[in-house]
Backbone of each chain as ProteinMPNN parsed JSONL, in Angstrom:
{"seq_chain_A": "XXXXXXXXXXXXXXXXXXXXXXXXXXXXXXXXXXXXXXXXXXXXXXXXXXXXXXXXXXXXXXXXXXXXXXXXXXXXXXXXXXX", "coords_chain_A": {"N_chain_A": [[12.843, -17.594, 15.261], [13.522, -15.663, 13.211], [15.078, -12.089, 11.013], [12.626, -11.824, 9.03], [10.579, -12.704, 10.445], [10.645, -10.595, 12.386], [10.107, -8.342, 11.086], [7.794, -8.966, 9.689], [6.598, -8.301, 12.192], [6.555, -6.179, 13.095], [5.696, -4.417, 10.832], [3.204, -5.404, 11.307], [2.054, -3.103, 13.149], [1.674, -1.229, 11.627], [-1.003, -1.302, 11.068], [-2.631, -0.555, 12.806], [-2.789, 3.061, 12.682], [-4.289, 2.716, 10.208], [-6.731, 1.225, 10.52], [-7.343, 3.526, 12.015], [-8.146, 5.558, 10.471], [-10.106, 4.186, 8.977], [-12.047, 3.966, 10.619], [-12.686, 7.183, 11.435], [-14.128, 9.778, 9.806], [-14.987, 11.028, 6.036], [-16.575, 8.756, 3.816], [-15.091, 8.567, 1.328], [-12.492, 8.78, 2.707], [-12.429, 6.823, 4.352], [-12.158, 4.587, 2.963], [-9.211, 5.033, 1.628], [-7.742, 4.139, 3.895], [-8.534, 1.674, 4.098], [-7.462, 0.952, 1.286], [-4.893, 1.545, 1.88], [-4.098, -0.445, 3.995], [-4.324, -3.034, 3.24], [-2.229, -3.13, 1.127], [-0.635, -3.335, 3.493], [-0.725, -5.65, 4.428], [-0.856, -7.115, 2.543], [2.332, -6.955, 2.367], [2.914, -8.066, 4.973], [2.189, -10.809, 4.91], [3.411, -11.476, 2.417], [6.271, -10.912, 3.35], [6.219, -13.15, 5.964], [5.681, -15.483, 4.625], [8.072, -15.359, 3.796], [9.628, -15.691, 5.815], [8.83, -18.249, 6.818], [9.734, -20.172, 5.092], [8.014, -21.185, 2.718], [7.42, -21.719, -0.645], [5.224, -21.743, -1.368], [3.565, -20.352, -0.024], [3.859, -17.819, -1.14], [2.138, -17.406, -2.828], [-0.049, -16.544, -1.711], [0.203, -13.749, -0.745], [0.171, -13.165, -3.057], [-2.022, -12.993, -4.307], [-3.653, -11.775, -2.91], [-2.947, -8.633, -3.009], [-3.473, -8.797, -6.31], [-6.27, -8.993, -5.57], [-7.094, -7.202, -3.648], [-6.792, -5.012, -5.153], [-8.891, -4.728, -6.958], [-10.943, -4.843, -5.157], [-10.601, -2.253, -4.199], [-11.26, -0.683, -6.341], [-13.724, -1.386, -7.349], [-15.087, -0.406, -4.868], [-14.105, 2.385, -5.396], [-15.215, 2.965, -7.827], [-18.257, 2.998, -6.507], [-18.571, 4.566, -4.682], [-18.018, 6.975, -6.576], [-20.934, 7.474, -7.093], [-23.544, 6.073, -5.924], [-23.204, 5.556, -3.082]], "CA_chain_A": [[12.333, -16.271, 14.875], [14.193, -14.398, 11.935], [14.235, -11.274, 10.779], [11.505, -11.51, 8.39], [9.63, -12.594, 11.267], [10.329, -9.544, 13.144], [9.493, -7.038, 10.221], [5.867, -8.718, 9.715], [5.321, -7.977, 13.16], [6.331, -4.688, 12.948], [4.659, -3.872, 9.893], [1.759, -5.13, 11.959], [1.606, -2.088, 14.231], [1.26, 0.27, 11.044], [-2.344, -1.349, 10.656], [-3.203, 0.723, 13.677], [-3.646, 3.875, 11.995], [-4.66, 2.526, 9.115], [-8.186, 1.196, 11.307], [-8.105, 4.824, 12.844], [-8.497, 6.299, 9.573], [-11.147, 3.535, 8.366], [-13.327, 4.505, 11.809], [-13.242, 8.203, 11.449], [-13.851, 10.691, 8.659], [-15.592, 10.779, 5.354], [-16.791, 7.519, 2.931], [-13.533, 8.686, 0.518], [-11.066, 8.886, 3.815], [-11.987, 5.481, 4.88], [-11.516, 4.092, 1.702], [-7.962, 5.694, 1.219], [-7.445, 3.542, 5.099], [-8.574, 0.417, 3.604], [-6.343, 0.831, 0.572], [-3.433, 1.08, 2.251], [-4.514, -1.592, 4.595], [-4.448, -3.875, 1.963], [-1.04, -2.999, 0.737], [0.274, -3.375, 4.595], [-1.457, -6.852, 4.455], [0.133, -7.625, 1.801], [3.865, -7.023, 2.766], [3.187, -9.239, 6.007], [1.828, -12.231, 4.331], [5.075, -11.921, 1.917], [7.28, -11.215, 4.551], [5.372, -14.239, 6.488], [6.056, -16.361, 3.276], [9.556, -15.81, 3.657], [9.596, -16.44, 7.258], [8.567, -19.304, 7.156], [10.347, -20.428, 4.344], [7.298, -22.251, 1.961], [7.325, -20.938, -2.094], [3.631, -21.96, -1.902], [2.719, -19.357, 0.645], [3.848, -16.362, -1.85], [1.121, -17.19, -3.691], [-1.38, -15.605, -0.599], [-0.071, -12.198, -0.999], [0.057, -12.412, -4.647], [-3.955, -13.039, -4.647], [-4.133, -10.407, -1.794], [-2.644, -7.775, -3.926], [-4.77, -8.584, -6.905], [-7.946, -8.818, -4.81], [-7.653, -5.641, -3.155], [-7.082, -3.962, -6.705], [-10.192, -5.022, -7.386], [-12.078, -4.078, -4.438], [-10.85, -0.958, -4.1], [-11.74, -0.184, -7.893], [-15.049, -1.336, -7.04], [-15.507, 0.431, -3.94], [-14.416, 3.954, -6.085], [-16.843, 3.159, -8.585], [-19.43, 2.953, -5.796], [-18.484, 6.157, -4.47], [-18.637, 8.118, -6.712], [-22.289, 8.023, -7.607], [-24.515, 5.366, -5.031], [-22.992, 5.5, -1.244]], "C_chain_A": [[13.443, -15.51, 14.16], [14.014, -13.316, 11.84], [13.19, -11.376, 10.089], [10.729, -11.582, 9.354], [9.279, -11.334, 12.141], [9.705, -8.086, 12.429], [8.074, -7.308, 10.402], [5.528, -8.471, 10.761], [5.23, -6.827, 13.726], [5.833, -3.997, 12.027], [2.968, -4.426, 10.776], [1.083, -4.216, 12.643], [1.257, -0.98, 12.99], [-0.465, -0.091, 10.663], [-2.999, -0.404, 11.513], [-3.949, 2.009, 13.317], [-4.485, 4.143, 11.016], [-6.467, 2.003, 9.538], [-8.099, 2.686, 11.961], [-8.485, 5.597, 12.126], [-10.039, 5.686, 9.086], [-12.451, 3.925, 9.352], [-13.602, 6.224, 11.786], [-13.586, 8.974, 9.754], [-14.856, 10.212, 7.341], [-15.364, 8.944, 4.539], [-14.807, 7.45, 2.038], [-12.386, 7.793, 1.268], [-11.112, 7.274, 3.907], [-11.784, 4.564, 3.578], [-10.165, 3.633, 1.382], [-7.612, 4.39, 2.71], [-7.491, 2.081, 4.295], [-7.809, 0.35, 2.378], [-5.016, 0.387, 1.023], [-3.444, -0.147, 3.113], [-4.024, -2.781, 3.981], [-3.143, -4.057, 1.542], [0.14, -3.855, 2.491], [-0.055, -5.094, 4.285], [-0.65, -8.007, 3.92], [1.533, -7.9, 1.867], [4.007, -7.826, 3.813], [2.636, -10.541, 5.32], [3.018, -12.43, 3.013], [5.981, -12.164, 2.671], [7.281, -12.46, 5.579], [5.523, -15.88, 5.601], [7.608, -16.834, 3.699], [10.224, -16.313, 4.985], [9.795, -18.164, 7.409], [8.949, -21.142, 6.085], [9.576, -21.545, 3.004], [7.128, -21.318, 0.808], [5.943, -20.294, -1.742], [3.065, -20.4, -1.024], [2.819, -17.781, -0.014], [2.663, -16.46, -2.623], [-0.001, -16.701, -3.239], [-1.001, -14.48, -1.281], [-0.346, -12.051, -2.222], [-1.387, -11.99, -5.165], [-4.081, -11.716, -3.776], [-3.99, -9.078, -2.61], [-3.14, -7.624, -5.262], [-5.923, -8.272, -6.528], [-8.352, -7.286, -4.387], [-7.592, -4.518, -3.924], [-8.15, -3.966, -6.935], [-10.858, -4.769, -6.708], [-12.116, -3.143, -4.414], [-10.955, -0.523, -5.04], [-13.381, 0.083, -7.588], [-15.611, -0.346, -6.378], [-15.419, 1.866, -4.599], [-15.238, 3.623, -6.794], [-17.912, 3.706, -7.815], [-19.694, 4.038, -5.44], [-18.653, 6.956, -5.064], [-19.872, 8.398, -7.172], [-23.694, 7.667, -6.078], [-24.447, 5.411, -3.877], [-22.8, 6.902, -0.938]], "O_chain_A": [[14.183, -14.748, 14.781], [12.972, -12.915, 12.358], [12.352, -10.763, 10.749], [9.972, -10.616, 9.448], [8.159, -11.013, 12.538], [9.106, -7.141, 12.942], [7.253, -6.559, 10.93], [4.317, -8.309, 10.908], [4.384, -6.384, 14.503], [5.466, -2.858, 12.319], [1.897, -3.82, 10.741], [-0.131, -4.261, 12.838], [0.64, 0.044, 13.282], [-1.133, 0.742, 10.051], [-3.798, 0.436, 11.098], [-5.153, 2.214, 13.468], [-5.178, 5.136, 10.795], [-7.373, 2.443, 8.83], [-9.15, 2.94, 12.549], [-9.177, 6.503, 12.589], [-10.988, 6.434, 8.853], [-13.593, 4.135, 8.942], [-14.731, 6.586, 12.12], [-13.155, 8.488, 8.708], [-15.488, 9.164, 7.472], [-14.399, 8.188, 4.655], [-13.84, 6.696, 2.147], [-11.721, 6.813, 0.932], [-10.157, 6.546, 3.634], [-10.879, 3.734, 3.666], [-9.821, 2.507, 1.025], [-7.011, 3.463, 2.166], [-6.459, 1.505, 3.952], [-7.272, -0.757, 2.415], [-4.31, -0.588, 0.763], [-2.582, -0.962, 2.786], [-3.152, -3.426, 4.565], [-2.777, -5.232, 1.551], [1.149, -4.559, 2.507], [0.913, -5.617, 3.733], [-0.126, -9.049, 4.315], [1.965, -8.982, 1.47], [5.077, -8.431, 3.88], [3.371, -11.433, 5.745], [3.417, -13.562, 2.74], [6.533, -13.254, 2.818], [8.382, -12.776, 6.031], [5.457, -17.033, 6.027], [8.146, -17.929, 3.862], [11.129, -17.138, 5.115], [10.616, -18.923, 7.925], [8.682, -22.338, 6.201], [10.209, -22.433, 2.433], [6.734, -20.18, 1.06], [5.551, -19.127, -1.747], [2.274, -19.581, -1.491], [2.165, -16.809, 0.364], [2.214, -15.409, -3.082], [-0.927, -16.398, -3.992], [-1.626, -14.106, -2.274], [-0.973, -11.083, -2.651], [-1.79, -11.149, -5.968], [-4.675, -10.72, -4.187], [-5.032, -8.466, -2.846], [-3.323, -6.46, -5.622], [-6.596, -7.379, -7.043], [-9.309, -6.544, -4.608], [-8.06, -3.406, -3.682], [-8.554, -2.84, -7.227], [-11.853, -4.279, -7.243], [-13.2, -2.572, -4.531], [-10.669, 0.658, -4.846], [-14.049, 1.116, -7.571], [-16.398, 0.469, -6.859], [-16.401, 2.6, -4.488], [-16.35, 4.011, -6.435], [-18.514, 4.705, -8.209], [-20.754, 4.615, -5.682], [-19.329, 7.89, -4.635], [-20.053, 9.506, -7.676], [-24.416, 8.469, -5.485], [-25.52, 5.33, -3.278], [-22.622, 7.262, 0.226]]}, "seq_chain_B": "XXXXXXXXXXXXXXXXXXXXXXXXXXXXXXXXXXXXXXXXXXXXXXXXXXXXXXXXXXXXXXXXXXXXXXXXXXXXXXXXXXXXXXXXXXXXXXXXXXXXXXXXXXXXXX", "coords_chain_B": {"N_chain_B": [[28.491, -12.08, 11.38], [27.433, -11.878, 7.814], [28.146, -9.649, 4.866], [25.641, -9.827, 3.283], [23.454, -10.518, 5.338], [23.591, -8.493, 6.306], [22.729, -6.816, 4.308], [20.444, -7.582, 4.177], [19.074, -7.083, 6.824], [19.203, -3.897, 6.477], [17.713, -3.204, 4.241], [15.073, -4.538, 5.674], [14.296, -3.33, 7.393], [14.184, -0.334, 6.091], [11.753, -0.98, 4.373], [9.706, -1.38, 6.452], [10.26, 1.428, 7.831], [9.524, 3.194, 6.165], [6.465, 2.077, 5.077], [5.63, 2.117, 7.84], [5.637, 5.771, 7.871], [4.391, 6.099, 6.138], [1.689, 5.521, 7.048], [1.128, 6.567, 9.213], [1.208, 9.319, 7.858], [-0.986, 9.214, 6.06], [-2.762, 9.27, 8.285], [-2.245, 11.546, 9.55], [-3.222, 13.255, 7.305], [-5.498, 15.703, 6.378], [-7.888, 16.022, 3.963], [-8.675, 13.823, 1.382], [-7.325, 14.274, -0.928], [-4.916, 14.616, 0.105], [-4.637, 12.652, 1.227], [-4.299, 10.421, 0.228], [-1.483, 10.409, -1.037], [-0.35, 9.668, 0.576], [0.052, 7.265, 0.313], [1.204, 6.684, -1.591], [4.875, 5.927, -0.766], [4.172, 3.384, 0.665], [3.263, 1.364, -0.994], [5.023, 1.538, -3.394], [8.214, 2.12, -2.807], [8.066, 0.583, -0.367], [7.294, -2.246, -1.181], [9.692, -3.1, -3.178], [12.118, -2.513, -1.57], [11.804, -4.848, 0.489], [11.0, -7.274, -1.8], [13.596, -6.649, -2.562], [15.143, -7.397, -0.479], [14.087, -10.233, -0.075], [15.276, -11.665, -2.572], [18.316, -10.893, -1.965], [18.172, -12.689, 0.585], [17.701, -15.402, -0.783], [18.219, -15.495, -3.399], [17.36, -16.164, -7.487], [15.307, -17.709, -6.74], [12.108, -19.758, -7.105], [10.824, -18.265, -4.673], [12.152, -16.069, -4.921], [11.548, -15.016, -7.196], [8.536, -14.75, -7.19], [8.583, -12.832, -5.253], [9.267, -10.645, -6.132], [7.674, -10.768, -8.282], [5.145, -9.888, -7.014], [5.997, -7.688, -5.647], [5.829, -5.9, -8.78], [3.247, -5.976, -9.155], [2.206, -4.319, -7.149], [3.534, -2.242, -7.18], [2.427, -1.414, -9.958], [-0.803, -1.16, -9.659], [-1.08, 0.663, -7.651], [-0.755, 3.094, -8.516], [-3.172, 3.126, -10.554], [-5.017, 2.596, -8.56], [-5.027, 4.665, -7.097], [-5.762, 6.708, -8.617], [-8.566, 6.318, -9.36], [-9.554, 6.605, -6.945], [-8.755, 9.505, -6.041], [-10.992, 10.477, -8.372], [-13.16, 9.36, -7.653], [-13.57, 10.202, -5.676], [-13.645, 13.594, -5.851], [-15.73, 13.09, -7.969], [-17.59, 13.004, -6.239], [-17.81, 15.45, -4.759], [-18.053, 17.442, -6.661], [-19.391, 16.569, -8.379], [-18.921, 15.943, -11.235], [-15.468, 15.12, -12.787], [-14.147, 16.563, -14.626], [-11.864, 19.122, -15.587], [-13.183, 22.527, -13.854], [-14.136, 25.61, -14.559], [-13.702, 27.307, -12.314], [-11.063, 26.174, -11.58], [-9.86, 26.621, -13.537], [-8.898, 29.62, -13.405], [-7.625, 29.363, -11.747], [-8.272, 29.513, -9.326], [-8.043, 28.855, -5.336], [-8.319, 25.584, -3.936], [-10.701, 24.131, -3.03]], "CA_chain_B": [[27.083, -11.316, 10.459], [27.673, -11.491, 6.334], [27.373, -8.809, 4.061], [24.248, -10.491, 2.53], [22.909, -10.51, 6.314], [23.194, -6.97, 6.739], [21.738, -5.78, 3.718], [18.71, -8.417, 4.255], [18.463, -6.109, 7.682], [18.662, -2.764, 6.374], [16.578, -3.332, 3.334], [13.48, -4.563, 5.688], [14.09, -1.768, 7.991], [14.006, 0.505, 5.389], [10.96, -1.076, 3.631], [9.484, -1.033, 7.811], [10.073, 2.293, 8.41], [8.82, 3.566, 5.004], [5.596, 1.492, 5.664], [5.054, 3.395, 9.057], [6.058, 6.952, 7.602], [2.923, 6.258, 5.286], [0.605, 5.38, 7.525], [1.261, 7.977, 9.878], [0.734, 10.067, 6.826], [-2.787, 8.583, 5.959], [-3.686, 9.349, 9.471], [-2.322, 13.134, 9.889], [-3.475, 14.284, 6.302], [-6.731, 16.113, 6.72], [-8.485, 15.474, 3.317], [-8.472, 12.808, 0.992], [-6.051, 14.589, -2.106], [-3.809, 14.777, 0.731], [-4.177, 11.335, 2.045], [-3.791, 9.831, -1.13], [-0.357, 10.66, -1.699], [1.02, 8.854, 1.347], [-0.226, 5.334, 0.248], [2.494, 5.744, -2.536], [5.552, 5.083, -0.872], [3.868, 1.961, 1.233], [2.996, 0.672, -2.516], [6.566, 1.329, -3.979], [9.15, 2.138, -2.031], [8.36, -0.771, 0.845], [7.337, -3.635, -1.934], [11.071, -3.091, -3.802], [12.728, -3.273, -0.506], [11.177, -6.14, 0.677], [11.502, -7.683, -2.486], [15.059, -7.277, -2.747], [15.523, -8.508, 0.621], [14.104, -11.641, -0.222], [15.668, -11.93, -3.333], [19.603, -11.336, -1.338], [18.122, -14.074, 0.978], [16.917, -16.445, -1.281], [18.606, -15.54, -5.128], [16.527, -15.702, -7.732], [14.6, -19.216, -7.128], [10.875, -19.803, -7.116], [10.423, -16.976, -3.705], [12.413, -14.149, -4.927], [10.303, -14.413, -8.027], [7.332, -14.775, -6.844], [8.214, -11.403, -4.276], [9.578, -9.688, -7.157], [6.161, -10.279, -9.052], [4.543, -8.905, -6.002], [6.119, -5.7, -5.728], [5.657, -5.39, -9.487], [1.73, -6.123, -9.262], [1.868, -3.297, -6.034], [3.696, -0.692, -8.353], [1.706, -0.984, -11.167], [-1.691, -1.549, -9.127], [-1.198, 1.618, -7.046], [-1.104, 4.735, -9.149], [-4.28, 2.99, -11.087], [-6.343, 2.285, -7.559], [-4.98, 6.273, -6.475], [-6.866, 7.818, -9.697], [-9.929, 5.613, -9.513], [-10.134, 6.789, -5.645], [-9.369, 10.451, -6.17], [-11.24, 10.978, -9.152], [-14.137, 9.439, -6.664], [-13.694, 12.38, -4.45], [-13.882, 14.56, -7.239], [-16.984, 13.636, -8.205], [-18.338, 13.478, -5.284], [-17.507, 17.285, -4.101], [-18.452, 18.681, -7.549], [-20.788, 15.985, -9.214], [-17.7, 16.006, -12.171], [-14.375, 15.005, -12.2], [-13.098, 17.324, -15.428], [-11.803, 20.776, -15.279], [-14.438, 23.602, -14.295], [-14.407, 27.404, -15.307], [-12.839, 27.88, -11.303], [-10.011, 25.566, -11.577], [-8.823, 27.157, -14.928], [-8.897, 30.958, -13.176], [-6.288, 29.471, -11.005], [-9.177, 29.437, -7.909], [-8.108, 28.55, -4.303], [-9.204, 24.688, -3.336], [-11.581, 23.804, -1.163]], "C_chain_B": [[27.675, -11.247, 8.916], [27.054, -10.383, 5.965], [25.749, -8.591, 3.563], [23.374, -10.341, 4.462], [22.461, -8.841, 6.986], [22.684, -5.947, 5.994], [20.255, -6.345, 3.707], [18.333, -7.157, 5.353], [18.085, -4.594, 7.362], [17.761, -3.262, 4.908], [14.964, -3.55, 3.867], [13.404, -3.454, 6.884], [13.855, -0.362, 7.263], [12.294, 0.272, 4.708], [9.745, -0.817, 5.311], [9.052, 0.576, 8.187], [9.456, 3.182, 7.23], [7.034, 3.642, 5.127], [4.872, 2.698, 7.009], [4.858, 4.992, 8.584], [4.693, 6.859, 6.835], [1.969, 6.173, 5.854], [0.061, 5.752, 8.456], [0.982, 9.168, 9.345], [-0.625, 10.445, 7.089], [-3.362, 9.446, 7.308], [-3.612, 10.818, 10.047], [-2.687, 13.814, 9.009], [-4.977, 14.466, 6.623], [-8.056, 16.023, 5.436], [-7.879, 14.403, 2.392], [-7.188, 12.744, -0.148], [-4.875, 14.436, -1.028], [-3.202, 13.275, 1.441], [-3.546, 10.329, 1.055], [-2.322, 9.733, -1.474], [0.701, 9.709, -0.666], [1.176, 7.678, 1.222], [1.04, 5.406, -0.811], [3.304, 5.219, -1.811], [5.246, 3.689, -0.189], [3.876, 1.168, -0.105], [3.868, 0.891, -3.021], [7.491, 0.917, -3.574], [9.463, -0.06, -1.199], [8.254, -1.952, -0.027], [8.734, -3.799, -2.27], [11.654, -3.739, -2.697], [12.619, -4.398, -0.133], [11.376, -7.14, -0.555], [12.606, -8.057, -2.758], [15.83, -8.246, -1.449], [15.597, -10.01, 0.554], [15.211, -11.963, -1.47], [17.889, -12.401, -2.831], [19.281, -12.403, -0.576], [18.443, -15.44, 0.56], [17.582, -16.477, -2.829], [17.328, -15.114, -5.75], [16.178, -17.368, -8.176], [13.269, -18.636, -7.049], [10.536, -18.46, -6.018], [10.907, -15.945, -3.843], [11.718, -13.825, -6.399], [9.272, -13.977, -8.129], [7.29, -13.177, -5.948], [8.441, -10.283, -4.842], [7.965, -9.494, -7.897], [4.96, -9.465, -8.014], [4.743, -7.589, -6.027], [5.607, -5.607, -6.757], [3.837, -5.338, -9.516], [1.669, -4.825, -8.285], [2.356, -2.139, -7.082], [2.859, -0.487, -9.27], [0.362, -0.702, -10.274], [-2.277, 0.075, -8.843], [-1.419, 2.547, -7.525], [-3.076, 4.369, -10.136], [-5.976, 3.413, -9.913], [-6.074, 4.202, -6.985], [-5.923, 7.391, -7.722], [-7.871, 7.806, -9.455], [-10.538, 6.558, -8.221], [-10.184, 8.511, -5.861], [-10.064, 11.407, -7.371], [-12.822, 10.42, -8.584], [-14.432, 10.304, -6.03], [-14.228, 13.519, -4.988], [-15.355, 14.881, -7.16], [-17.945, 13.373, -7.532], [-18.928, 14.556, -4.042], [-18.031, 17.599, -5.15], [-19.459, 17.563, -8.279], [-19.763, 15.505, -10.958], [-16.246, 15.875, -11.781], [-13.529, 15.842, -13.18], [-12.483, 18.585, -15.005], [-12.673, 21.833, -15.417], [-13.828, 24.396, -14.277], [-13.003, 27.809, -13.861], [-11.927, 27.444, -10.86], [-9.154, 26.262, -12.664], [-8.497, 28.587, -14.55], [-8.006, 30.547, -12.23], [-7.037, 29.809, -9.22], [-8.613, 28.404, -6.707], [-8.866, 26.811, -4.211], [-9.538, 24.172, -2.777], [-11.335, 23.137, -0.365]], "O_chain_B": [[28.549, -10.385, 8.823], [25.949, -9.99, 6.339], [25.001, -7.615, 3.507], [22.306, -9.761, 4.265], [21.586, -8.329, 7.686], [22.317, -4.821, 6.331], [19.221, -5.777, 3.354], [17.501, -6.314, 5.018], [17.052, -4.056, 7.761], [16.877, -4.015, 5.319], [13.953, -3.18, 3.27], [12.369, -2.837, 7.137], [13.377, 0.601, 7.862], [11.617, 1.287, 4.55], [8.904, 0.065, 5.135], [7.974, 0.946, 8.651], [8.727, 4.059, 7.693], [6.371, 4.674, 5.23], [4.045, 3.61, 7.025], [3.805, 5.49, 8.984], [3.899, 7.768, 7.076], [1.029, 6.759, 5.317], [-1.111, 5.538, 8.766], [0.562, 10.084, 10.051], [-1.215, 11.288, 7.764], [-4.338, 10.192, 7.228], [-4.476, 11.318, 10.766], [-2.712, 15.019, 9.257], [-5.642, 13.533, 7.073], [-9.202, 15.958, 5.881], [-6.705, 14.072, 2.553], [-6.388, 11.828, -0.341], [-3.797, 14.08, -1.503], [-2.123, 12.898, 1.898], [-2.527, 9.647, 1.163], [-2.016, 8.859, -2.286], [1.83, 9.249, -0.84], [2.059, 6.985, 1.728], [1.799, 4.446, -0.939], [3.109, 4.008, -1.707], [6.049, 2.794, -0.45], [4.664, 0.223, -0.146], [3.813, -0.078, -3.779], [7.879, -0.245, -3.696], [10.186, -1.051, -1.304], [9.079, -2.827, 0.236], [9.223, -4.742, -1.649], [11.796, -4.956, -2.577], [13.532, -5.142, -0.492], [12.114, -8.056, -0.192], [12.939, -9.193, -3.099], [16.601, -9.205, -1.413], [16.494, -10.791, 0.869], [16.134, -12.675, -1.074], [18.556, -13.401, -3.094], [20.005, -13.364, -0.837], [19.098, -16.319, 1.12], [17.44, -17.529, -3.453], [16.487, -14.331, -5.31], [16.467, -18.033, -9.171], [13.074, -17.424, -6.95], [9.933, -17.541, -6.572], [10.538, -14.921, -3.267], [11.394, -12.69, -6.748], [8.899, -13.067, -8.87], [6.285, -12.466, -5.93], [8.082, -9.173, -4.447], [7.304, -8.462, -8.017], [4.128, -8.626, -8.359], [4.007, -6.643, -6.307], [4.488, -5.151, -6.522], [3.352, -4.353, -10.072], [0.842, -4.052, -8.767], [1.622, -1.329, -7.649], [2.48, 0.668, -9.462], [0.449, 0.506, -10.052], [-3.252, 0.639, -9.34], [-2.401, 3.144, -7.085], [-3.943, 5.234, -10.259], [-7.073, 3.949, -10.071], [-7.023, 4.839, -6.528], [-6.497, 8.47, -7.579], [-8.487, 8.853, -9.254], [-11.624, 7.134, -8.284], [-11.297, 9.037, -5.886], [-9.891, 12.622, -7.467], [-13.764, 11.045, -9.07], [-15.417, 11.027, -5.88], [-15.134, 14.234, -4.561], [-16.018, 15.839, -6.765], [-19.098, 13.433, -7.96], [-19.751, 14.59, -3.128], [-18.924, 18.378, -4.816], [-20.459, 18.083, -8.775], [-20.252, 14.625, -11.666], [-15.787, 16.35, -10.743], [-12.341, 15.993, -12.891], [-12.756, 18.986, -13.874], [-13.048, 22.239, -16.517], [-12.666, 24.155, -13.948], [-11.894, 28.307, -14.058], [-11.539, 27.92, -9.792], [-7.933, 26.405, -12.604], [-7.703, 29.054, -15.366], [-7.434, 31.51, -11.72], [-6.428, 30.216, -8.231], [-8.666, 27.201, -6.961], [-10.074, 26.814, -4.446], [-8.934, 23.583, -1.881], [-12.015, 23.123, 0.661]]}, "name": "protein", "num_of_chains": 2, "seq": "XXXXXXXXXXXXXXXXXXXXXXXXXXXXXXXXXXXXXXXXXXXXXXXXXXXXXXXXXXXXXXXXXXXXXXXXXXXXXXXXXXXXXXXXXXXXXXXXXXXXXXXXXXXXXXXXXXXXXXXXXXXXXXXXXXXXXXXXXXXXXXXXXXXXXXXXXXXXXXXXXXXXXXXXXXXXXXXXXXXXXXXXXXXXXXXXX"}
């Protein structure tokens, strides 16, 4: 166990608020939760990469971090007219 | 402990406690213009760090490239997905996201 290992598993505890935002509050708010979500997600599956010391596995977050550009684009679209 | 060992540590403590500071944010700001603002440094700040960490780890082979192109996909990414979202908000409080008549009189907002 390395550090990197110990960061991703302390960046794991900031998902916490990041689900307490996605459960309360308006369509927007939880949005803004799942954004950052996404971002946290991302820094442990790099950090997790480097852990564990395989190239190949940088290539998760890199998709993760595209992907969730793209959803959460989507998802504002959606918002602001249909949900 | 090497040099290189102790800036790997503070660099992911820094990118760590950054991380938290945002998402503690997110969760005490009360509307969304306000929440918005704390996802930056998680999306700057903590990618760089992290990034460079790996990069003193590792140089610059195949994984500190690859974590370097990461952060840069999170920097750029972020200010695009923060418009999209509060220009959602926008126009879903006023039906419009331009400037009305009671924004230009310098009006209080809601």
């Amino acid at each position: 166990m390395n550090e990197f290992t110990v960061a991703a598993l302390a960046l794991l505890a900031g998902l916490v608020p990041c689900g307490v935002v996605c459960l309360r509050g308006s369509p927007v708010d939880r949005l803004i939760g799942l954004e950052l979500a996404g971002t946290v997600d991302t820094l442990v599956l790099l950090l997790l990469a480097q852990a564990y010391d395989r190239a190949i596995y940088f290539d998760l977050a890199l998709a993760l971090a595209l992907l969730s550009f793209a959803g959460g684009l989507v998802f504002a679209r959606f918002l602001e007219r249909w949900i | 402990m090497s040099p290189g060992d102790l800036a790997v540590i503070v660099l992911l403590a820094l990118g760590v406690a950054v991380t938290w500071v945002s998402c503690l944010g997110v969760l005490a700001m009360r509307d969304p213009y306000d929440r918005l603002h704390y996802t930056g440094p998680a999306a700057v700040l903590a990618p760089v760090a992290i990034a460079a960490a790996v990069i003193v780890e590792e140089g610059l082979s195949a994984a500190g490239i690859k974590a370097l192109l990461i952060a840069f996909v999170l920097v750029t990414t972020n200010p695009v997905l923060g418009h999209a979202t509060a220009r959602a908000a926008r126009i879903r409080e006023f039906g419009e996201w331009t400037v009305r008549e009671e924004d230009r009189e310098g009006g209080e907002r809601p």
